[in-house]
Structure formats: structure tokens, C-alpha cells
TIRONU-971504 format. One record per residue: residue number from 0; residue in three letters; x, y, z of N, C-alpha, C in turn. Coordinates in steps of 0.2 Angstrom, whole numbers, always signed. Layout:
<atoms>
resi,resn,n_c1,n_c2,n_c3,ca_c1,ca_c2,ca_c3,c_c1,c_c2,c_c3
NUM,Ala,X,Y,Z,X,Y,Z,X,Y,Z
...
</atoms>
This chain:
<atoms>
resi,resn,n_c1,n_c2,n_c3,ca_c1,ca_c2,ca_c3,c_c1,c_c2,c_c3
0,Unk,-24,-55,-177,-20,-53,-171,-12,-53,-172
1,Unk,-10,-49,-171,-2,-48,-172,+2,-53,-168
2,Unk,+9,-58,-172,+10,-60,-165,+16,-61,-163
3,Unk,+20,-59,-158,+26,-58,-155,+30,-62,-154
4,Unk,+28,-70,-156,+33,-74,-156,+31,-77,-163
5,Unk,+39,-76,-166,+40,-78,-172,+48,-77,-173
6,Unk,+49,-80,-178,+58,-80,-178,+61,-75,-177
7,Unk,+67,-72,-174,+69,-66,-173,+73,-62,-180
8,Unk,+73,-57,-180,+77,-55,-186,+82,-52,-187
9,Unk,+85,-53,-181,+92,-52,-180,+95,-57,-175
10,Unk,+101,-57,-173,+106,-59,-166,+103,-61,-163
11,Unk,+101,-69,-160,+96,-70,-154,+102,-68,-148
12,Unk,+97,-64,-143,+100,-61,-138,+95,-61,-133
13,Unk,+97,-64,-127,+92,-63,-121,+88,-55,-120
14,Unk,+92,-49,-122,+87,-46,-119,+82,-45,-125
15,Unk,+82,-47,-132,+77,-47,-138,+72,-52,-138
16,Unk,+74,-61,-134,+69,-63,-131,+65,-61,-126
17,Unk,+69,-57,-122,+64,-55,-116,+60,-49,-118
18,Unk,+61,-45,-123,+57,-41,-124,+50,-43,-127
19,Unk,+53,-47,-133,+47,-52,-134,+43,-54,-134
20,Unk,+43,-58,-128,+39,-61,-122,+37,-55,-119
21,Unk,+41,-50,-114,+35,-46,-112,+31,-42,-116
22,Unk,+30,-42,-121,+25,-38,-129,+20,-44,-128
23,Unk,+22,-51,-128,+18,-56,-130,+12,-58,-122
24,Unk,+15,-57,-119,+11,-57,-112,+10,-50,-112
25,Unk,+9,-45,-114,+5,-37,-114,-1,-39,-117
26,Unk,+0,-42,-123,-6,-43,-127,-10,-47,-130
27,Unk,-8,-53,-124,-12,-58,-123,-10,-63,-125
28,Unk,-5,-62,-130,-2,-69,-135,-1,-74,-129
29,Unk,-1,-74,-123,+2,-77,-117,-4,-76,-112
30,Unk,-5,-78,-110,-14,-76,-105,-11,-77,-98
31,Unk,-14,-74,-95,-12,-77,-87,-12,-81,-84
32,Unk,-9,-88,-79,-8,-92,-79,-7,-98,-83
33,Unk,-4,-94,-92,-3,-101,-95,+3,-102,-97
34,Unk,+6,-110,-96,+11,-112,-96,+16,-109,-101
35,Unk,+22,-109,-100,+29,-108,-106,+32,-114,-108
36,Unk,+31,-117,-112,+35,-124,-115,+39,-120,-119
37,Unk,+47,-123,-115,+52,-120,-118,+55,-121,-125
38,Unk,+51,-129,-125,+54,-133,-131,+52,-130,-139
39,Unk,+42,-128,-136,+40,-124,-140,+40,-117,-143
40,Unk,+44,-114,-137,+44,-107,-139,+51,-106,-141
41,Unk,+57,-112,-139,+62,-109,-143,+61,-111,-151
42,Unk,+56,-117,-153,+55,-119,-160,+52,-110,-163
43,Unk,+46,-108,-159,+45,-103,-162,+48,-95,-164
44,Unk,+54,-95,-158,+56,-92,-158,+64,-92,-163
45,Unk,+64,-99,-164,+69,-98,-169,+78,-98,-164
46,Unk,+78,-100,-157,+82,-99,-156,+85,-105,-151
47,Unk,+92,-106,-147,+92,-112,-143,+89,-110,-135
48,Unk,+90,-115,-132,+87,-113,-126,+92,-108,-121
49,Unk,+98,-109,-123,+104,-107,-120,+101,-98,-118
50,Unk,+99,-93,-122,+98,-86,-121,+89,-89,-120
51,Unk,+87,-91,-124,+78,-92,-122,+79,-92,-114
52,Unk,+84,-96,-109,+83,-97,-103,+84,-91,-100
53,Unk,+89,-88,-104,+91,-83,-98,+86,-75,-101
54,Unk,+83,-76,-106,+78,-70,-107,+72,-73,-103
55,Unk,+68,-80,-102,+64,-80,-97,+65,-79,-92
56,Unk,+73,-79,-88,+73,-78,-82,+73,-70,-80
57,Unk,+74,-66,-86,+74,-58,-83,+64,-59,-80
58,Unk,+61,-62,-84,+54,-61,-84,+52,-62,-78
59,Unk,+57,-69,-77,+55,-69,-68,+57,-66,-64
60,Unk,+63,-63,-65,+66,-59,-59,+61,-53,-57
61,Unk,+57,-49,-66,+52,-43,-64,+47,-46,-63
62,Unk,+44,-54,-62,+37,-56,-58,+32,-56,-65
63,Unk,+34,-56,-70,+31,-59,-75,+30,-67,-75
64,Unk,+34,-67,-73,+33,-77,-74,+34,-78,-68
65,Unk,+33,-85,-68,+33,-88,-62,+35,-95,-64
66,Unk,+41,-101,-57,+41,-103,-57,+40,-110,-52
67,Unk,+35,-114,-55,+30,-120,-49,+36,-127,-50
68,Unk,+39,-126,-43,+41,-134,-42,+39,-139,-45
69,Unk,+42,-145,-50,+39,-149,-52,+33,-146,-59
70,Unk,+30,-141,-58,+27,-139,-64,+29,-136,-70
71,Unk,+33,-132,-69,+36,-129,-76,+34,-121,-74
72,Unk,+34,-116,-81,+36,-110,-80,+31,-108,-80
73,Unk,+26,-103,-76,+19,-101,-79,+20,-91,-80
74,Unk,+16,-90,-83,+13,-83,-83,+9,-82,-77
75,Unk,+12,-75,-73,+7,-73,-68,-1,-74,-69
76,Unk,-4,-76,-63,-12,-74,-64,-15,-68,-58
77,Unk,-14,-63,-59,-15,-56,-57,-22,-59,-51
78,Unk,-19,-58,-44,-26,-59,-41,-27,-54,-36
79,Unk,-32,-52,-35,-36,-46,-32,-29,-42,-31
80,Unk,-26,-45,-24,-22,-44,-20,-16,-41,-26
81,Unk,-12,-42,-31,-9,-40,-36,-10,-36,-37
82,Unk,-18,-36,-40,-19,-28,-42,-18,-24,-39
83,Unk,-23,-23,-32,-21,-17,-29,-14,-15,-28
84,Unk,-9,-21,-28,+0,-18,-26,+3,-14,-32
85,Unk,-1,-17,-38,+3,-16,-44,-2,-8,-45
86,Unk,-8,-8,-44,-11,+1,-45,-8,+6,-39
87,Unk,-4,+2,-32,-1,+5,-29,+6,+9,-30
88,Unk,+8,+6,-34,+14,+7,-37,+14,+12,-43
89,Unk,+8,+10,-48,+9,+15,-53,+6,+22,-49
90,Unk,+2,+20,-45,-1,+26,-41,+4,+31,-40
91,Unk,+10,+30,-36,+15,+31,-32,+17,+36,-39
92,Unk,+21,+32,-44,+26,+33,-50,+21,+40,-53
93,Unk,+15,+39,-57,+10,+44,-57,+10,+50,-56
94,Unk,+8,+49,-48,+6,+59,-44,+14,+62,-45
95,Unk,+20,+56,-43,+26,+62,-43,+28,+62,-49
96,Unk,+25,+60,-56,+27,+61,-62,+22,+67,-63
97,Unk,+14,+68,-62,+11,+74,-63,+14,+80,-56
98,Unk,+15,+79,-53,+18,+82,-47,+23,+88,-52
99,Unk,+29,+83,-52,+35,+86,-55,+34,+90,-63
100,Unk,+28,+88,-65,+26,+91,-73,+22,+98,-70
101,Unk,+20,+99,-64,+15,+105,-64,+19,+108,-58
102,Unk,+24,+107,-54,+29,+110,-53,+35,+113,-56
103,Unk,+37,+110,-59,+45,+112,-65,+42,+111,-71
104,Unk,+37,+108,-74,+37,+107,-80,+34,+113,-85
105,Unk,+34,+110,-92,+29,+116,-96,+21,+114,-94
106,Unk,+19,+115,-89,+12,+109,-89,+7,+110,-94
107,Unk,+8,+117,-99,+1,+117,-103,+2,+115,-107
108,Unk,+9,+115,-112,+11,+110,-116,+9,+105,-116
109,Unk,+14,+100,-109,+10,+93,-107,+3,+93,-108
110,Unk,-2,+95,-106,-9,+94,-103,-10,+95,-111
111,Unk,-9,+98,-116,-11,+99,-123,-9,+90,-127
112,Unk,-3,+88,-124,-1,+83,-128,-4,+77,-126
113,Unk,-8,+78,-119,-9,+73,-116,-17,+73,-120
114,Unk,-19,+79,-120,-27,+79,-123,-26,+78,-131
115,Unk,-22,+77,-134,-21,+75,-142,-22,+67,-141
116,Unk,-20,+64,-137,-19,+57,-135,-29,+56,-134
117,Unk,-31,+61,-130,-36,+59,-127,-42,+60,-133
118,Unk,-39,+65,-137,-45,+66,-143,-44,+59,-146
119,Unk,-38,+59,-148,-39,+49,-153,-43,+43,-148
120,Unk,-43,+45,-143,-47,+41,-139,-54,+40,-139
121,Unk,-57,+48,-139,-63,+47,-141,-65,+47,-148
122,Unk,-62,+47,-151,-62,+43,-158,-64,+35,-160
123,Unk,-60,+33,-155,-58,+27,-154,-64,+23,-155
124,Unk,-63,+17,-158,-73,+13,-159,-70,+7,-156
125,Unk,-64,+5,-152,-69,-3,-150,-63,-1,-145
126,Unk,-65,-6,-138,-61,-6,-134,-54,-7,-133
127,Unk,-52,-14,-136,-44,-13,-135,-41,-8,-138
128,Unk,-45,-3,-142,-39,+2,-145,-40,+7,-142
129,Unk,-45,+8,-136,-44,+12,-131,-40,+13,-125
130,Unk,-39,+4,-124,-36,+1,-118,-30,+4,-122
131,Unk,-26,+1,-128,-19,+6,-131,-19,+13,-130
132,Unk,-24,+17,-131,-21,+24,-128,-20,+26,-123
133,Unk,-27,+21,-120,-24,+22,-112,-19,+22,-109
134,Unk,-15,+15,-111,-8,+14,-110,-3,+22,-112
135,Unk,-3,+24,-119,+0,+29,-123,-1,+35,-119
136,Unk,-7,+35,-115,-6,+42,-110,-2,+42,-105
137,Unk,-5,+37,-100,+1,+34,-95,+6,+37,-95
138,Unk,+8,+33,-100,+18,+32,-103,+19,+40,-104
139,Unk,+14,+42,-109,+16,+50,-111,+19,+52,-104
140,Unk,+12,+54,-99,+12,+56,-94,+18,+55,-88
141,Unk,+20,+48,-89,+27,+49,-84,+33,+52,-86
142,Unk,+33,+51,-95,+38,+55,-98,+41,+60,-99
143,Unk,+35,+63,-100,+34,+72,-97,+38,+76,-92
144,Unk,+37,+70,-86,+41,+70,-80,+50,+73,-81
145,Unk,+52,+70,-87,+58,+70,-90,+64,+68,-83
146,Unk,+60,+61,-81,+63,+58,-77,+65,+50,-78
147,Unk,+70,+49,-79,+73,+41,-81,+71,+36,-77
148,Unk,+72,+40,-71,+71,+33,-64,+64,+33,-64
149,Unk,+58,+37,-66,+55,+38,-63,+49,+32,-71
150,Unk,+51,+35,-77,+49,+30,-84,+51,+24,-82
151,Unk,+59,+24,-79,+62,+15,-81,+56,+11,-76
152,Unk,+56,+13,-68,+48,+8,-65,+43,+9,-69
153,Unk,+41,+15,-71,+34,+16,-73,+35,+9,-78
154,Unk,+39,+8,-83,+41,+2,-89,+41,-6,-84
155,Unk,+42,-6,-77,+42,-13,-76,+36,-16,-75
156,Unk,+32,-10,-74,+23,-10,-72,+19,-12,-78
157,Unk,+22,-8,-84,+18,-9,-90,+14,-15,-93
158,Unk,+17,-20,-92,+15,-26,-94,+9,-29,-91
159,Unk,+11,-27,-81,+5,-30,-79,-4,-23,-80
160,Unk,+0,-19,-82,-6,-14,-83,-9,-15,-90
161,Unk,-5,-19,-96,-8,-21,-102,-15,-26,-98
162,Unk,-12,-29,-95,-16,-37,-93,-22,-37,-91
163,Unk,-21,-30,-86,-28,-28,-83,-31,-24,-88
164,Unk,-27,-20,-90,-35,-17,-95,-38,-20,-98
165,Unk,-33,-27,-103,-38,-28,-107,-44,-35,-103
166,Unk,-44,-34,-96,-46,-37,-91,-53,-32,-91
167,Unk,-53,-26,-90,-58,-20,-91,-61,-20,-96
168,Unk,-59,-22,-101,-62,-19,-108,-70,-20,-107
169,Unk,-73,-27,-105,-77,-27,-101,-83,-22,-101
170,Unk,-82,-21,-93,-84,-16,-90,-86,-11,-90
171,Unk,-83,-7,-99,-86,+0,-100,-90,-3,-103
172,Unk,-99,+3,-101,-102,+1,-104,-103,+8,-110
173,Unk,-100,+12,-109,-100,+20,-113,-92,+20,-117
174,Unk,-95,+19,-122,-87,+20,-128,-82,+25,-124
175,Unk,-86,+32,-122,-80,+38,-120,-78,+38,-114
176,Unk,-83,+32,-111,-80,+33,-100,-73,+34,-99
177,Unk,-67,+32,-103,-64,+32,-100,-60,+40,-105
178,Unk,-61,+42,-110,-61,+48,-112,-63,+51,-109
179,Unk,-66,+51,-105,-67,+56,-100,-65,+59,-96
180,Unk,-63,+52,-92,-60,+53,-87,-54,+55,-88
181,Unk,-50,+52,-93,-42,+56,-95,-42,+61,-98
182,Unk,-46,+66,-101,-48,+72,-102,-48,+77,-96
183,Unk,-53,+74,-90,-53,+78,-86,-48,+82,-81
184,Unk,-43,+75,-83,-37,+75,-79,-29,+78,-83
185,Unk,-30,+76,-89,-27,+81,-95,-28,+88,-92
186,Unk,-36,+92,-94,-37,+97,-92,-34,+100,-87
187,Unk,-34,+98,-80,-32,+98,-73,-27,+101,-75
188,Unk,-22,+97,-79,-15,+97,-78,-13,+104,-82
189,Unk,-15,+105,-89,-14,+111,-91,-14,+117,-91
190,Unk,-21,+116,-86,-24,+122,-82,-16,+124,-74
191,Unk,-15,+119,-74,-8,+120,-67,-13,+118,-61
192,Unk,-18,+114,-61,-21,+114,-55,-15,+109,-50
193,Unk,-12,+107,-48,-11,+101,-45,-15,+99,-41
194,Unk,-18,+100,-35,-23,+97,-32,-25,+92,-36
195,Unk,-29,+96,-38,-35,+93,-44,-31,+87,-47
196,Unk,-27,+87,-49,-26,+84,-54,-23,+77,-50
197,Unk,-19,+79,-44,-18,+73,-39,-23,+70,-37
198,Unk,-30,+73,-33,-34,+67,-33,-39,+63,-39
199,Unk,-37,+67,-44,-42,+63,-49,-35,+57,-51
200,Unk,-30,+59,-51,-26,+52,-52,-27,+47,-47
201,Unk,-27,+48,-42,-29,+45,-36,-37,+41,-37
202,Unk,-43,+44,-39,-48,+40,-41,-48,+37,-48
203,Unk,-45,+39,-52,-43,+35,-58,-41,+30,-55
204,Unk,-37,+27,-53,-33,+24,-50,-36,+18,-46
205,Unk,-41,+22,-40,-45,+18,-36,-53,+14,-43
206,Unk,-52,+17,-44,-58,+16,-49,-58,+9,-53
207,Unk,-48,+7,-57,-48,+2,-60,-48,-3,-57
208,Unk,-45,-2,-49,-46,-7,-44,-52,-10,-41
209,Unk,-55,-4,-42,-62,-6,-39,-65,-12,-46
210,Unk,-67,-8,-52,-68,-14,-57,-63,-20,-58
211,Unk,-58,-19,-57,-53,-27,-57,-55,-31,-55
212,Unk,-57,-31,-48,-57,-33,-42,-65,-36,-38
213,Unk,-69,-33,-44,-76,-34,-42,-81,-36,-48
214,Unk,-77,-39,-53,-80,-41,-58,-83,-48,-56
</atoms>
């Protein structure tokens, strides 16, 4: 397993530790609800606490961390209620990203790039590197948009969307299910449907909730 904290290789700088950490809590190096020992993490990170402080505190500001009176620093622990705010939001970010690609955009370009994403998908033999493209659509997907405001939220989402997927991994019992489902919607899109393609975002959507939330 790859891992995100380790000396830095250049200028220790707050926003290079907070990038850091938010890589290392995407991909579990950090698990939900477990504690930050500062003492520790600036030994492993190679730096003083002076910028480690103020790189954690960006975390906290975006609701990655959290801070318990008298307890110390912890990693969110995504609870029901989390999820659904947090797929409300990428919800949100999403339809007016495909919105805006099947209104103004090249949408069959898009829907082509987004289906190259989804063949490696189905290729794909184990879950967590499913879970990564699924992220890598996403992301695609909002980018397409070739909207700044609309990537920079999609990016404060990311982290808790690594969390949850690899929270799903689980739950598929079909290597392709979720190949699927992102294909379908790929297709939608290059086709120019929007309807179409807004309510399958919309059950996409409901669907990860629904397994988060009822495992």
C-alpha cells in the first residue's frame, strides 16, 4: 500500500501538508474516526509543528478533521446523515456539470471520454481499482463542464467520496455493476439525451446512499 506520509521532498509548507493528509485520509492511510498525534505525524512527516498545525487546520476548516475538547484531533466518521448531505451536494455539483456539457458542451466527445474511462473499468479485476475510476469519471465528468467554480467544490467532496466508496467496495457482488451503471450514463450523455442522463445521475446517486446507509 502506497503511503502519503513520509518526508516531504521539498519546502515543508502548509498547503503540501494538507494535501498530504487529504491523499492519506482518501485512501485510508487515516481511517475514519482515528485520531492525529501531532507529535507523530510531524516525526513522520519530516517537519515542525508550526505549518503541520496550520495544514491541519485547513482540514478542519473543509470538515475533514475534527476537533474533541480535551480529546485531541480526530478524522471524520461519515454517519448516515453525512452521507446523504455529502451525495447531496456532489448530486447538486454533477447534474449542472452534465447539464452544462449536453447544453454548451461537445457532449459526444465528452460521453466518448467518459466511456474510455468506463472500458478500463470493466477491465478492472479487484474493487479498489474500480472504486479509482470511479472517482476518475466523476472528476472527468465535472471537468468537462470546463467550469472552475463548479471542479474547485466538486475537489472539497472528493476526499469524503474516496471514503465512501471504499466503504462499497463491499457490496458489489458483480465485478461490472458499477461498469454499468457508468456506461449507461456515459452513453446518455453522448447520445445528447439530458433527461436521461439527469435522472440516471440522480439514481446513481440515490443508489450509493441507499448502500452506505444500509449495510
Amino acid at each position: 500500500m502506497t503511503s502519503y506520509i513520509e518526508p516531504l521532498a521539498q519546502e515543508s509548507t502548509p498547503s503540501i501538508i494538507a494535501d498530504k493528509l487529504r491523499k492519506a485520509i482518501g485512501h485510508g492511510e487515516f481511517r475514519p474516526g482515528a485520531q492525529i498525534v501531532e507529535a507523530d505525524l510531524a516525526r513522520k512527516l519530516g517537519v515542525s509543528r508550526g505549518p503541520l498545525r496550520e495544514g491541519m487546520q485547513r482540514l478542519t476548516q473543509e470538515g475533514l478533521l475534527v476537533s474533541i475538547r480535551n480529546r485531541g484531533l480526530f478524522v471524520i466518521d461519515m454517519t448516515p446523515a453525512d452521507i446523504r448531505d455529502m451525495y447531496l451536494a456532489r448530486e447538486a455539483i454533477e447534474r449542472a456539470a452534465a447539464r452544462e456539457i449536453l447544453l454548451d458542451g461537445d457532449y459526444e466527445t465528452a460521453g466518448s471520454a467518459l466511456l474510455a474511462i468506463v472500458d478500463r473499468m470493466a477491465a478492472a479485476g479487484d474493487p479498489a481499482a474500480v472504486g479509482e475510476l470511479d472517482i476518475e469519471f466523476h472528476e472527468l465528468l465535472v471537468r468537462l463542464a470546463g467550469s472552475p467554480r463548479l471542479s474547485r467544490m466538486h475537489q472539497t467532496s472528493i476526499i469524503e467520496t474516496r471514503m465512501c466508496i471504499r466503504a462499497l467496495e463491499g457490496t458489489y457482488t458483480a465485478r461490472d455493476a458499477r461498469a454499468v451503471e457508468h456506461q449507461t450514463l456515459a452513453v446518455a450523455i453522448r447520445s445528447g439525451d439530458a433527461e436521461l442522463a439527469d435522472e440516471l445521475l440522480i439514481a446513481h446517486m440515490d443508489d450509493a446512499i441507499q448502500r452506505l446507509t444500509n449495510r
